[in-house]
N, C-alpha and C positions, 0 to 999 in steps of 0.2 A: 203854313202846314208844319208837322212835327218834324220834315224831312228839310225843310226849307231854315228852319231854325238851326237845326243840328249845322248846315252847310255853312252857315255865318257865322257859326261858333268856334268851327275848327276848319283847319286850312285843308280842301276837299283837292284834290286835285283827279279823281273818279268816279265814276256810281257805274254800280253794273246791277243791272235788276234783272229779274225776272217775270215777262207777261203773266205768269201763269200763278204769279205771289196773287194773294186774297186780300190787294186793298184798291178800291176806286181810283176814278180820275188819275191812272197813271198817265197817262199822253198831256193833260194839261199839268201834271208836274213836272216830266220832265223838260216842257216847254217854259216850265218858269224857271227849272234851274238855269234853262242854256238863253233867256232873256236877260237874267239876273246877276249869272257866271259865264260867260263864254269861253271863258278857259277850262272851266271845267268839261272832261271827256265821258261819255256814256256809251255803256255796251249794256245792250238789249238781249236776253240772251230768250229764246219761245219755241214753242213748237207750234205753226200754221193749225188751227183748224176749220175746217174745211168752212164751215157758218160763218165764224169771223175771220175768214181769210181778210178781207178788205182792210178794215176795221183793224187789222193788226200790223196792217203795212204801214197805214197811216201813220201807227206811232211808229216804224221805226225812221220817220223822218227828222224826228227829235235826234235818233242816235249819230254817233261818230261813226259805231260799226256794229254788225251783232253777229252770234252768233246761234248757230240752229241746235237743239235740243235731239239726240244725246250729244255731246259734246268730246274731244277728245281734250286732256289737261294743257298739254304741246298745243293748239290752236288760241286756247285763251292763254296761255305764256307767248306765243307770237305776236294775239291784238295787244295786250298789253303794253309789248317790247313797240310794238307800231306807232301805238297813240302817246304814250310817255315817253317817248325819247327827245331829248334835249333839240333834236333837229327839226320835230313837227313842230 
């Protein structure tokens, strides 16, 4: 994939995506990144809706952490400070 590519090209140490972006097969890439990269860390960022509630928990088993949609800026400067820091 084009996302999988770009990962091996440059030293990734993140991805934070969004359920609600307009491309497929998100769940099985983020599961290849964290097969392929295990150091690298993912934040899932979505809002539940009610039809694919299921289906959207799923994927965030791939994630490190997510966050819920609307977002405040201070929560993703917290997971950031969480999942980057020298000590995880």
């Amino acid at each position: 994939s084009k996302l999988a590519r770009y990962i091996s090209k440059y030293k990734i140490n993140l991805v934070i995506t969004d359920l609600d972006a307009p491309y497929p097969n998100v769940r099985e890439e983020l599961k290849s990144i964290k097969r392929d990269n295990p150091q690298i860390k993912i934040i899932v960022i979505y809002m539940f809706l009610d039809d694919e509630e299921q289906k959207e928990r799923s994927i965030l088993k791939e994630a490190d952490d997510y966050i819920f949609k609307p977002f405040d800026a201070d929560v993703l400067k917290f997971k950031l400070n969480k999942l980057l820091s020298p000590s995880q």
